[in-house]
The first five atom37 places (N, CA, C, CB, O) and aatype in JSON, in Angstrom:
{
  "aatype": [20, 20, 20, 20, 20, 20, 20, 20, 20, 20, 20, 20, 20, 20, 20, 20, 20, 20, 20, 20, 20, 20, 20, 20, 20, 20, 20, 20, 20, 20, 20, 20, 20, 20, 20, 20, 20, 20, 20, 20, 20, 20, 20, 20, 20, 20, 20, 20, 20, 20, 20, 20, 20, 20, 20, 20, 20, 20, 20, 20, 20, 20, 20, 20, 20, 20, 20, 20, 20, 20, 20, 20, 20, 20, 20, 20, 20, 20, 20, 20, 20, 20, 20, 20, 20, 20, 20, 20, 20, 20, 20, 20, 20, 20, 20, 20, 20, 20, 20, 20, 20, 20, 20, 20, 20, 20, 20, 20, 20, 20, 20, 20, 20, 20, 20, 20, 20, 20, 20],
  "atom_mask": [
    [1, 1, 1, 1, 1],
    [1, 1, 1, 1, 1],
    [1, 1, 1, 1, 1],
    [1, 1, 1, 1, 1],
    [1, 1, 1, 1, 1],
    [1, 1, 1, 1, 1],
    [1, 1, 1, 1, 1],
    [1, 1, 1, 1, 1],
    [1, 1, 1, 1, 1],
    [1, 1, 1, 1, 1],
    [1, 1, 1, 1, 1],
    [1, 1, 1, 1, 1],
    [1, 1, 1, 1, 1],
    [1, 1, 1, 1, 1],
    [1, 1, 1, 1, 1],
    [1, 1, 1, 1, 1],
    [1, 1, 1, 1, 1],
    [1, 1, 1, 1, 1],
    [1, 1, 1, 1, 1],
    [1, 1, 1, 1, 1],
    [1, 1, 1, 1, 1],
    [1, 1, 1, 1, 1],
    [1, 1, 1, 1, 1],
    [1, 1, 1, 1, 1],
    [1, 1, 1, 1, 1],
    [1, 1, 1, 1, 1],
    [1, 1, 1, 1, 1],
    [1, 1, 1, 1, 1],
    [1, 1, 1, 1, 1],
    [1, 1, 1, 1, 1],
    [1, 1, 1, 1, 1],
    [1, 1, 1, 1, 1],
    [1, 1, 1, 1, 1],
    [1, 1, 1, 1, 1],
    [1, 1, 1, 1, 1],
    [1, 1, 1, 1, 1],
    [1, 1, 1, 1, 1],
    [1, 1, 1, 1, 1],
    [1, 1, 1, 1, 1],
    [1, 1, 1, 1, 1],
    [1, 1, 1, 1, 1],
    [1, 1, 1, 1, 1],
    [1, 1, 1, 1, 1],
    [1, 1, 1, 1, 1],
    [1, 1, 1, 1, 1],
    [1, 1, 1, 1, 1],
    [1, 1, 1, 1, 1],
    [1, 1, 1, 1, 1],
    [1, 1, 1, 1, 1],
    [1, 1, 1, 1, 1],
    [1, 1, 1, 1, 1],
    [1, 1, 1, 1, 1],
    [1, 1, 1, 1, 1],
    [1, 1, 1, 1, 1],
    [1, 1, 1, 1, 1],
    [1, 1, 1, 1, 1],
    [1, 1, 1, 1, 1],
    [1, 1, 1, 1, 1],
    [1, 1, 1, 1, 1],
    [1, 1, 1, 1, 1],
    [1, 1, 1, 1, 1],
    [1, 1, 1, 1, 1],
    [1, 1, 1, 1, 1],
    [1, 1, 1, 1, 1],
    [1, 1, 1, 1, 1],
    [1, 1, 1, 1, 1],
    [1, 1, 1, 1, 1],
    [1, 1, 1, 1, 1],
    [1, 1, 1, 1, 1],
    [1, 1, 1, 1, 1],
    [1, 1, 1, 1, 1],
    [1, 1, 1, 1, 1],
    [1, 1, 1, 1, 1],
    [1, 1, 1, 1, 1],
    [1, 1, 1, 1, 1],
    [1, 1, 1, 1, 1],
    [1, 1, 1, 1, 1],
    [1, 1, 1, 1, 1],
    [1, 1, 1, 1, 1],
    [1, 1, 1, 1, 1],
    [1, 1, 1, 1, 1],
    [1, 1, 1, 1, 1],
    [1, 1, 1, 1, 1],
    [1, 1, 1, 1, 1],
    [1, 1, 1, 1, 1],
    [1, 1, 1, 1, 1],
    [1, 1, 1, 1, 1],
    [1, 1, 1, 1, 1],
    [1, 1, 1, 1, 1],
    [1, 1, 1, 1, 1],
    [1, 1, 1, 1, 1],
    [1, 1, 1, 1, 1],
    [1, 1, 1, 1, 1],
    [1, 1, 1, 1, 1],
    [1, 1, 1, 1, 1],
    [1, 1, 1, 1, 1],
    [1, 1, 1, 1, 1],
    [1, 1, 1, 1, 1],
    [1, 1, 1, 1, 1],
    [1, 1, 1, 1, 1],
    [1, 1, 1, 1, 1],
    [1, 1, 1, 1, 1],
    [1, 1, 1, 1, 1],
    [1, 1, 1, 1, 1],
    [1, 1, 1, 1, 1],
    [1, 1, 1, 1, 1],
    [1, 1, 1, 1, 1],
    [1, 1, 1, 1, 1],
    [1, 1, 1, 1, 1],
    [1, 1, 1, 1, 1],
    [1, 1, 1, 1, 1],
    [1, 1, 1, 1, 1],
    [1, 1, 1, 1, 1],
    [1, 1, 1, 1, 1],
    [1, 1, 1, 1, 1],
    [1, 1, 1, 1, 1],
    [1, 1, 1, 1, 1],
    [1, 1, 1, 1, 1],
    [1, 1, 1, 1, 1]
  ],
  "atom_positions": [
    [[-12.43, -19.53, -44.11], [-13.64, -19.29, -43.34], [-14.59, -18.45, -44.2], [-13.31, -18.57, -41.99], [-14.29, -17.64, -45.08]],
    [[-15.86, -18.84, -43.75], [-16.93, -18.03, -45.12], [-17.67, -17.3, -43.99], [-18.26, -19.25, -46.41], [-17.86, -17.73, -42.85]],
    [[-18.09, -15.93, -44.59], [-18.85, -15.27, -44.04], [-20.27, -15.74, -42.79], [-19.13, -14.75, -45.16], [-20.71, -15.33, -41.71]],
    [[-20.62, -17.13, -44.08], [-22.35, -17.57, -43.44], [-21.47, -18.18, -41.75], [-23.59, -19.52, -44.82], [-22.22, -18.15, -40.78]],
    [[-20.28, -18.58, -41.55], [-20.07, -19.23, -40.35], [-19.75, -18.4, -39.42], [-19.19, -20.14, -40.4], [-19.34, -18.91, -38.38]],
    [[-19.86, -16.89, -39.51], [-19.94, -16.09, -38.58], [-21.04, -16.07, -37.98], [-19.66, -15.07, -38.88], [-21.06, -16.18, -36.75]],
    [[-22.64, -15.88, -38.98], [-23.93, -15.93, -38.62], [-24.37, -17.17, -37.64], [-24.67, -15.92, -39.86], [-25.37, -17.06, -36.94]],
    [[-23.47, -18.5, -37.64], [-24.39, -18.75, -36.02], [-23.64, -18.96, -35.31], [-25.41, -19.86, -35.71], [-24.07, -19.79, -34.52]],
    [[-22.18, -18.54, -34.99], [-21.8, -17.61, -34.37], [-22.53, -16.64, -33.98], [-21.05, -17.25, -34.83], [-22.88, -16.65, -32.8]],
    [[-22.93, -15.56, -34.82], [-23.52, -14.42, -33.86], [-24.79, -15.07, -33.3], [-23.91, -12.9, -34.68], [-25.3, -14.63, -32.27]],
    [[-25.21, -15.9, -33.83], [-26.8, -16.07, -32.97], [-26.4, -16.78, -31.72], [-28.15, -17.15, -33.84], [-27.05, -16.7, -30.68]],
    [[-25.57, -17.29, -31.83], [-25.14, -18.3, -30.56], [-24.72, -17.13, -29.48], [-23.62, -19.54, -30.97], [-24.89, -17.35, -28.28]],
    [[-24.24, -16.05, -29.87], [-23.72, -15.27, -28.84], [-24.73, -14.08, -28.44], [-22.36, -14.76, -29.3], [-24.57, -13.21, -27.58]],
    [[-25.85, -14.31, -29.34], [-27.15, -13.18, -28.87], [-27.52, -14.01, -27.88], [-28.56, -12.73, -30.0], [-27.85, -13.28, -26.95]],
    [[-27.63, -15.03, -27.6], [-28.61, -15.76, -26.81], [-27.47, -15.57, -24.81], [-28.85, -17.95, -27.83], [-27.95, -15.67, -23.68]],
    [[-26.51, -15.39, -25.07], [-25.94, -14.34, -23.99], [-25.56, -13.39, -23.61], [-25.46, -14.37, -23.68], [-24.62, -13.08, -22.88]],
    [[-27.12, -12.31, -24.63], [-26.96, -11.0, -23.94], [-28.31, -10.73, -23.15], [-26.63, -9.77, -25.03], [-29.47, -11.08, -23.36]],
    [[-27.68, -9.95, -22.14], [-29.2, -9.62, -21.38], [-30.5, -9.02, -21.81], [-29.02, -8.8, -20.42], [-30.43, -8.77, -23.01]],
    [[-31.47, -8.75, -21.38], [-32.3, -8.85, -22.09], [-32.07, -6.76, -21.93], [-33.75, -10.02, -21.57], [-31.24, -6.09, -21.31]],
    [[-33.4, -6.3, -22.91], [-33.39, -4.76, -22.95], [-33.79, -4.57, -21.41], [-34.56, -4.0, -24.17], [-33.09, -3.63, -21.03]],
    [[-34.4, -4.91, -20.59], [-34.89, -4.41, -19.31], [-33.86, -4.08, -18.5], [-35.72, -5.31, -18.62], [-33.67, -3.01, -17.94]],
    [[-32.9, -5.53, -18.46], [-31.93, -5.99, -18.05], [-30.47, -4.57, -18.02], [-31.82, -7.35, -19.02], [-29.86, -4.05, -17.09]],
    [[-30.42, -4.41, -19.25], [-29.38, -3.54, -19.52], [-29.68, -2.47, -19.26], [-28.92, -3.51, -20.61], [-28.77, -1.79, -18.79]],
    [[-31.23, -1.72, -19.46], [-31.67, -0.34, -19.18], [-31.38, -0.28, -17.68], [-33.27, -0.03, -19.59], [-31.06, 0.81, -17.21]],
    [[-31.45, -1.26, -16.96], [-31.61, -1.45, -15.37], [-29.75, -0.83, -14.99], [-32.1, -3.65, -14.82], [-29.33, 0.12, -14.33]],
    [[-29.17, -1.72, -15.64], [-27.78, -1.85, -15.5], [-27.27, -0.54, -15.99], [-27.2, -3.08, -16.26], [-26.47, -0.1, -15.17]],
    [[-27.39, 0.11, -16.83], [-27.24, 1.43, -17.37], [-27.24, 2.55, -16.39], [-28.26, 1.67, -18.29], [-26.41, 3.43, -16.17]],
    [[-28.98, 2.13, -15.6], [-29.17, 3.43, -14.49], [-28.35, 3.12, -13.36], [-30.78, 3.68, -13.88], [-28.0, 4.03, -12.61]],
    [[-27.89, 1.57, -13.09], [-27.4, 1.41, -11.67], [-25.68, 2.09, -12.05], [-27.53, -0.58, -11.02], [-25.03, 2.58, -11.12]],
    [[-25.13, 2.05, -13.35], [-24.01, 2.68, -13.23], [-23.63, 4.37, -13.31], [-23.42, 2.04, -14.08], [-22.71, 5.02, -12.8]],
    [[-24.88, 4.79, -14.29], [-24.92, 5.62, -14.6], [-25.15, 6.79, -12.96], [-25.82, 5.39, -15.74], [-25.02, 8.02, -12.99]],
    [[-25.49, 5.99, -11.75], [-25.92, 6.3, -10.93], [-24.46, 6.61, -9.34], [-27.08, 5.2, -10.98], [-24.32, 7.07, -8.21]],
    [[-23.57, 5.77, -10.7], [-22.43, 5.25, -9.58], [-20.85, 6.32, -10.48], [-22.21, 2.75, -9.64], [-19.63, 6.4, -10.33]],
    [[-22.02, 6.99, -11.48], [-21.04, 7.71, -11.9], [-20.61, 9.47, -11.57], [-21.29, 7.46, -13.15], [-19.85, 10.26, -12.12]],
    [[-21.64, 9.58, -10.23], [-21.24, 10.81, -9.52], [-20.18, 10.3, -8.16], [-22.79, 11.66, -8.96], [-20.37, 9.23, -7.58]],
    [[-19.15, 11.19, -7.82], [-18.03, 10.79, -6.67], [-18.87, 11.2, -5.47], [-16.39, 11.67, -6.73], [-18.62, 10.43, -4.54]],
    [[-19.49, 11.85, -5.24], [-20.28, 11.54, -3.56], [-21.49, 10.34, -3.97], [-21.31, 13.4, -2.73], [-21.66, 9.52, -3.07]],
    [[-22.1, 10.2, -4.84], [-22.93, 8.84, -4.61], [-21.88, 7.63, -4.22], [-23.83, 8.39, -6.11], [-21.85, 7.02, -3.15]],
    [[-20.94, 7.41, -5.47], [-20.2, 6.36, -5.41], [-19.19, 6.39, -3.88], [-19.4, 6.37, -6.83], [-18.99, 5.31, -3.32]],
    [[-18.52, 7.81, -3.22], [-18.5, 7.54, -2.06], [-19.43, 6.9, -1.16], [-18.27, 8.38, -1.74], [-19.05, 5.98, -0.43]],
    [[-20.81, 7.38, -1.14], [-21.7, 6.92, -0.31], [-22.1, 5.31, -0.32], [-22.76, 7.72, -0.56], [-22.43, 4.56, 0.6]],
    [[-21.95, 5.11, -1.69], [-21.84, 3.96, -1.95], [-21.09, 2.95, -1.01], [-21.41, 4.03, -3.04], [-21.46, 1.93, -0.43]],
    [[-19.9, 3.6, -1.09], [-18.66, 2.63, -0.28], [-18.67, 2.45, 1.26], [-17.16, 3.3, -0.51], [-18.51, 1.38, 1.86]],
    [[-18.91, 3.85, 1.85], [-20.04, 3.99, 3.38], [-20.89, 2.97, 3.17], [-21.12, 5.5, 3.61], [-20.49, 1.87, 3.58]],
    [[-21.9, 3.01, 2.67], [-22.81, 2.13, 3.04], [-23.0, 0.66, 2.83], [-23.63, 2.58, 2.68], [-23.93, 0.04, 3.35]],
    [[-21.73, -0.07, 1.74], [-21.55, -0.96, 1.62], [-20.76, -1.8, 2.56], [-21.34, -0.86, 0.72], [-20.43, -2.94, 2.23]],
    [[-20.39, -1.22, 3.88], [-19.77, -1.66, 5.36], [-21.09, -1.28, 6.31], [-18.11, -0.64, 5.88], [-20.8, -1.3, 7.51]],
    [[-21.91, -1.07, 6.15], [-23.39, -1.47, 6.5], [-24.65, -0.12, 6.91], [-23.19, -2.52, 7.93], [-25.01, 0.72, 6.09]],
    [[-24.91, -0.18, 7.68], [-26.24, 0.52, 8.1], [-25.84, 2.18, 8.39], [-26.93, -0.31, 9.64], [-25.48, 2.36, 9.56]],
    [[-25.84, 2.98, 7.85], [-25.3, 4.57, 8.83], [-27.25, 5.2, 8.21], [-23.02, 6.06, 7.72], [-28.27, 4.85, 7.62]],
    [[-26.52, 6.43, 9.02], [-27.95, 7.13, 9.23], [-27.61, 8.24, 8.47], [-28.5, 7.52, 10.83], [-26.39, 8.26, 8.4]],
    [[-28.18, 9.34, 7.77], [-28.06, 10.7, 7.37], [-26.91, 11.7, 8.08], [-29.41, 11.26, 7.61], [-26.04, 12.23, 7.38]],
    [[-26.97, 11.83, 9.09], [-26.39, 12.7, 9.92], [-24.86, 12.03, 9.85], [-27.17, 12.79, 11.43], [-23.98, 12.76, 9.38]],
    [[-24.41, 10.42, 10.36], [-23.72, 10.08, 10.24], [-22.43, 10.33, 8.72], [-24.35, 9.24, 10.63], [-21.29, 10.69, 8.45]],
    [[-23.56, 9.87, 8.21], [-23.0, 10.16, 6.48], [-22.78, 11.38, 5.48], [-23.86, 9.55, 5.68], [-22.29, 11.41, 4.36]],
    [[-23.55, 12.76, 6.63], [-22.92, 13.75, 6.26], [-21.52, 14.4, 6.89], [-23.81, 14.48, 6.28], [-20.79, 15.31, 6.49]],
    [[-21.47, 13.56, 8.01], [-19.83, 13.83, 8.76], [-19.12, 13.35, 8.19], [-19.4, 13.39, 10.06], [-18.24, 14.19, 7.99]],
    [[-18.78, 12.16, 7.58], [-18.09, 11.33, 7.14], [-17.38, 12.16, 5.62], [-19.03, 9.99, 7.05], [-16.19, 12.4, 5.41]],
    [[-18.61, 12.47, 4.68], [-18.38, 12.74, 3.52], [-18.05, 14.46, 3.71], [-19.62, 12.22, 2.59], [-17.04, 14.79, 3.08]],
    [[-18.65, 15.44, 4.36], [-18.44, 16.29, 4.63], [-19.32, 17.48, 3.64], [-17.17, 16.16, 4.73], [-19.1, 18.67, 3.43]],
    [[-20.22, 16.72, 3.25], [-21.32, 17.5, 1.98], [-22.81, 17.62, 2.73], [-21.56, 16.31, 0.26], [-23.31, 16.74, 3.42]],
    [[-23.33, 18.79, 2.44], [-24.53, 18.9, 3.18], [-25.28, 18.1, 3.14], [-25.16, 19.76, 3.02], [-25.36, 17.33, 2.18]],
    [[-26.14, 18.06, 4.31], [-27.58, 16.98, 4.59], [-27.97, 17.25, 3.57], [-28.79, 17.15, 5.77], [-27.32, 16.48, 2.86]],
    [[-28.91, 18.1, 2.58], [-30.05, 18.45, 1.26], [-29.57, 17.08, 0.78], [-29.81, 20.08, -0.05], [-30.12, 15.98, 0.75]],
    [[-27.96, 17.69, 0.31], [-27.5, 16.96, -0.67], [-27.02, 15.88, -0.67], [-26.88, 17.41, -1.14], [-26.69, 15.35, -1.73]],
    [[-26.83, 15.17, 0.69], [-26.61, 13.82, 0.83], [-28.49, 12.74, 0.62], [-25.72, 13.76, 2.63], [-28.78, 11.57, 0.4]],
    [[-29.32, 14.14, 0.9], [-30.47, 13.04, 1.44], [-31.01, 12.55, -0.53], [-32.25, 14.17, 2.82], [-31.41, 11.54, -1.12]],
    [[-30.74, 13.76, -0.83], [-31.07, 14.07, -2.39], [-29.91, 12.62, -3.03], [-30.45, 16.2, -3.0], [-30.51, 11.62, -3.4]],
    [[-28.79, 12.61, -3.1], [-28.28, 11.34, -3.22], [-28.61, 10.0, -2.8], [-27.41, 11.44, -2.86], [-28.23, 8.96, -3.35]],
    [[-29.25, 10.1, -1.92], [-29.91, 8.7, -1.01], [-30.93, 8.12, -1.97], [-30.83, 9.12, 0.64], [-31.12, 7.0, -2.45]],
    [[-31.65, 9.57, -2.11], [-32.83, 9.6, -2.6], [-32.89, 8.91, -4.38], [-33.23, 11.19, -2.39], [-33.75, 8.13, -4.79]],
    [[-31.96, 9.35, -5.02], [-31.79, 8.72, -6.37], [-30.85, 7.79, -6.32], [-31.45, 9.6, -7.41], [-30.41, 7.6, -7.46]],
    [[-30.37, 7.16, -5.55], [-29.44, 5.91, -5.15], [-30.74, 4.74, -4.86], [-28.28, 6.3, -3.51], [-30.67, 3.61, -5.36]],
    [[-31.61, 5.06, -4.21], [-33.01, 4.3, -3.71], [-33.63, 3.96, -5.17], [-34.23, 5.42, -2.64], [-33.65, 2.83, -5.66]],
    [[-34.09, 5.05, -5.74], [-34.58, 4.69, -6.98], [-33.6, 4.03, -7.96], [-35.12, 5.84, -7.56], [-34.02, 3.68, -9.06]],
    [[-32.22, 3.81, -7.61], [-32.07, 3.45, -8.78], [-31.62, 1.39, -8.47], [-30.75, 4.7, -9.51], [-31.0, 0.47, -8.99]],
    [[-32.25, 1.61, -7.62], [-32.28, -0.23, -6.61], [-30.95, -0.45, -6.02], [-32.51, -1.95, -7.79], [-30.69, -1.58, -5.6]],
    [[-29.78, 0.81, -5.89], [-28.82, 0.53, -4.76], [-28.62, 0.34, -3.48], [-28.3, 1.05, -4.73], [-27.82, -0.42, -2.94]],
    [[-29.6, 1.29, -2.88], [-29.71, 1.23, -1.61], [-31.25, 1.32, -1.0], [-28.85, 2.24, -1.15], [-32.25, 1.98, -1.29]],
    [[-30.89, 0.21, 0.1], [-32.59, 0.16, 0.73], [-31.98, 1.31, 1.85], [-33.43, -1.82, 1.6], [-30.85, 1.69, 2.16]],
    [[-33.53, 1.68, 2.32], [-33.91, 2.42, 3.88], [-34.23, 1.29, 4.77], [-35.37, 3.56, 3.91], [-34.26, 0.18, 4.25]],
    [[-34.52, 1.44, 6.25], [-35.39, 0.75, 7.05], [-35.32, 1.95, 7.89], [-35.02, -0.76, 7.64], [-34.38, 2.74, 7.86]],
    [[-36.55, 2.07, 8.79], [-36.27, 3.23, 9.84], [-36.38, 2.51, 10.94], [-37.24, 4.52, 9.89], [-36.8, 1.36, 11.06]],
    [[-35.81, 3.52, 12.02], [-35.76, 2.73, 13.72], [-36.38, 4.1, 14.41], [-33.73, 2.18, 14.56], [-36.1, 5.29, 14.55]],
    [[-37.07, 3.47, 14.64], [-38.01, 4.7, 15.27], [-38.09, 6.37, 14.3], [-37.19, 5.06, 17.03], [-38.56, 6.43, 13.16]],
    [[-37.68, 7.27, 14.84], [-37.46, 8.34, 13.64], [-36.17, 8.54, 12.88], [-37.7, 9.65, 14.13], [-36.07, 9.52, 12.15]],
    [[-34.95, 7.47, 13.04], [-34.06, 7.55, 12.26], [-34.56, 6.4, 11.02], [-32.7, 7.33, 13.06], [-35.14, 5.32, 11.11]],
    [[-33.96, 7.32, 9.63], [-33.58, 6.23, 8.75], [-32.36, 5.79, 8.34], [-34.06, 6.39, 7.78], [-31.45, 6.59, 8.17]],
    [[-32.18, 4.41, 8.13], [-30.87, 4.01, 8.08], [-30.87, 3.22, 6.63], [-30.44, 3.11, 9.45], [-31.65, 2.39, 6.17]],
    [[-29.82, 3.77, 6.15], [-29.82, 3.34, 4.87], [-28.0, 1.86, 4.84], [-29.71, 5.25, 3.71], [-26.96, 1.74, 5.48]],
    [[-28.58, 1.23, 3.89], [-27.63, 0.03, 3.21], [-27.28, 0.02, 1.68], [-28.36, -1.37, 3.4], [-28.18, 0.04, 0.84]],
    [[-26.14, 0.01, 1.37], [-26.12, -0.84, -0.11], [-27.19, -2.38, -0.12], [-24.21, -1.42, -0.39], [-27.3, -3.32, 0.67]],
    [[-27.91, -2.01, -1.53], [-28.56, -3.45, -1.4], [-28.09, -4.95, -1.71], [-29.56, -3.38, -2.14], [-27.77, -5.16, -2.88]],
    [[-27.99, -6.02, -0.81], [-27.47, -6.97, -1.68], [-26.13, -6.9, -1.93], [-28.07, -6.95, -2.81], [-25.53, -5.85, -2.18]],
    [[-25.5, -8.26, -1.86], [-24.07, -8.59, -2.19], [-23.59, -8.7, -3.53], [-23.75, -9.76, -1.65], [-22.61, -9.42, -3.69]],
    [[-24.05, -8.18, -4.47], [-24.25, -8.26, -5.94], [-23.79, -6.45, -6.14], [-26.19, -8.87, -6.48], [-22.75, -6.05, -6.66]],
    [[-24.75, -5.69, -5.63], [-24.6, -3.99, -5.43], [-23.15, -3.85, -4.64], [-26.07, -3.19, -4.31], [-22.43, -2.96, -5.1]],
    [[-22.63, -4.57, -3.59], [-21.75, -4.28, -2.39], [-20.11, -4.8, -3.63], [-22.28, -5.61, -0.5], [-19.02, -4.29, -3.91]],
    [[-20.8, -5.94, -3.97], [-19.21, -6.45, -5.09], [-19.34, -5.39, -6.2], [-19.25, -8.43, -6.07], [-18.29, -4.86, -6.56]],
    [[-20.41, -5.05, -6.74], [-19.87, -3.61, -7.9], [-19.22, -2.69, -7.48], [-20.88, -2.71, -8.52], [-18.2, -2.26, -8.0]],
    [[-19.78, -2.27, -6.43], [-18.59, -1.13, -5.76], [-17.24, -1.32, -5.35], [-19.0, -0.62, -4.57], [-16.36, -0.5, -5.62]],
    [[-17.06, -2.18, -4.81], [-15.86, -3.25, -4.73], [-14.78, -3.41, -5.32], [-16.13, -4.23, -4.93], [-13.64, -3.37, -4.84]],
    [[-15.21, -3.66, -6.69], [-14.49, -4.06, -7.59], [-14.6, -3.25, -8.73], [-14.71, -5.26, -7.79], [-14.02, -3.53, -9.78]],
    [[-15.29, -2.27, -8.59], [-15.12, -0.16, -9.56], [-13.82, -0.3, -8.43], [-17.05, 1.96, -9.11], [-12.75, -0.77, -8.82]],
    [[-13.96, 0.04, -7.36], [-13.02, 1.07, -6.23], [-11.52, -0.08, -6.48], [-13.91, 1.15, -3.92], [-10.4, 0.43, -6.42]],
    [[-11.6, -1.02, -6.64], [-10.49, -2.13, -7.18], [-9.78, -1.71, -8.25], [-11.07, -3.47, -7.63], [-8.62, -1.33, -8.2]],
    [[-10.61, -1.8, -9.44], [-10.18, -1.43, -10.6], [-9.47, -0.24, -11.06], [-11.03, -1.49, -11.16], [-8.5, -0.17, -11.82]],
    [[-10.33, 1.0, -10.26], [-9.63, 2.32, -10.07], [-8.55, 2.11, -9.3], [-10.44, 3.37, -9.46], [-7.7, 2.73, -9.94]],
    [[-8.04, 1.7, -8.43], [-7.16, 1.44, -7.42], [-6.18, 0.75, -8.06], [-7.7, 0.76, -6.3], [-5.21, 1.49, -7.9]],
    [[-5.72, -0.45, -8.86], [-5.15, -0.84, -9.96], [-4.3, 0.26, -11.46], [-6.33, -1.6, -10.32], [-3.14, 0.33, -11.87]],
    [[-5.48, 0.86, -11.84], [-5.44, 1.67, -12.83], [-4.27, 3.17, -12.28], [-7.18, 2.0, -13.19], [-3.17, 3.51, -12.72]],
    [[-5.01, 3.7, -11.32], [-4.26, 4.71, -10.04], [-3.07, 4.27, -10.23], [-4.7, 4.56, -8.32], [-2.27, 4.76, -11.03]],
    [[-2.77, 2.94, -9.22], [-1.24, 2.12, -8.75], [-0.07, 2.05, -9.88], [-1.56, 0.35, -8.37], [1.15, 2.19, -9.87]],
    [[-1.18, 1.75, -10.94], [-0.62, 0.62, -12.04], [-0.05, -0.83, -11.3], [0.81, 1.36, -12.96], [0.87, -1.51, -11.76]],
    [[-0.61, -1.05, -10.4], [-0.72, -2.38, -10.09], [-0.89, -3.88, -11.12], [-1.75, -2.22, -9.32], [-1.39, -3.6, -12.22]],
    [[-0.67, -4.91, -11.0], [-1.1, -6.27, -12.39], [-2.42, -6.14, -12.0], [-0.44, -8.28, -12.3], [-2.98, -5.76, -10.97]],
    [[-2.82, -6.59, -13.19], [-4.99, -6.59, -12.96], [-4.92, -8.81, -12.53], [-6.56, -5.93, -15.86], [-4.39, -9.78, -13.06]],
    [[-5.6, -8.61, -11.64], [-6.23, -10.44, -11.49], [-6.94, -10.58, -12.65], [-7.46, -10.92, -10.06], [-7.49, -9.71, -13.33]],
    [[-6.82, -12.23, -12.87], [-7.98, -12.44, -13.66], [-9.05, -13.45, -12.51], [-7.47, -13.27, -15.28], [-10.17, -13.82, -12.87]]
  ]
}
């Protein structure tokens, strides 16, 4: 094998990487999932709609600091709001956001067990 038959090889395999937007995006959505009360909240809200108040009973961490988590979970395109009258109720966004968490809390859960990994 000669060196030059690596080169389109590699070009063949640039053309399936995401683009820079793409990855900067992907960077913040993990980088975002890498605190344990977001990524809890994460898992709350990926079984659907709770409200603030709700989600500070659950987790057991103050309102500031749950809303302050909401708050950079929103920006970082994980979770939408909608309000109902003066409550807001927050969601994981999308079944794409709901399977990352999913399958982090899987993987850890595996790794934990030492369980076989699926392919």
């Amino acid at each position: 094998m000669y060196a030059r038959d690596n080169v389109a090889d590699a070009n063949d395999l640039q053309q399936h990487l995401p683009s820079d937007e793409e990855v900067e995006a992907a960077t913040d959505m993990l980088r975002m999932l890498a605190d344990g009360t977001r990524l809890r909240l994460m898992c709350l809200l990926s079984t659907g709609e709770h409200d603030v108040t709700t989600l500070v009973q659950a987790l057991g961490v103050a309102r500031p600091a749950v809303s302050q988590h909401l708050g950079k979970l929103r920006l970082a395109g994980l979770v939408i709001m909608r309000r109902d009258g003066r409550r807001a109720l927050y969601r994981a966004r999308g079944g794409h956001v709901r399977r990352l968490v999913s399958e982090v809390i899987q993987a850890a859960s595996h790794r934990v067990t030492g369980a076989p990994e699926h392919d």
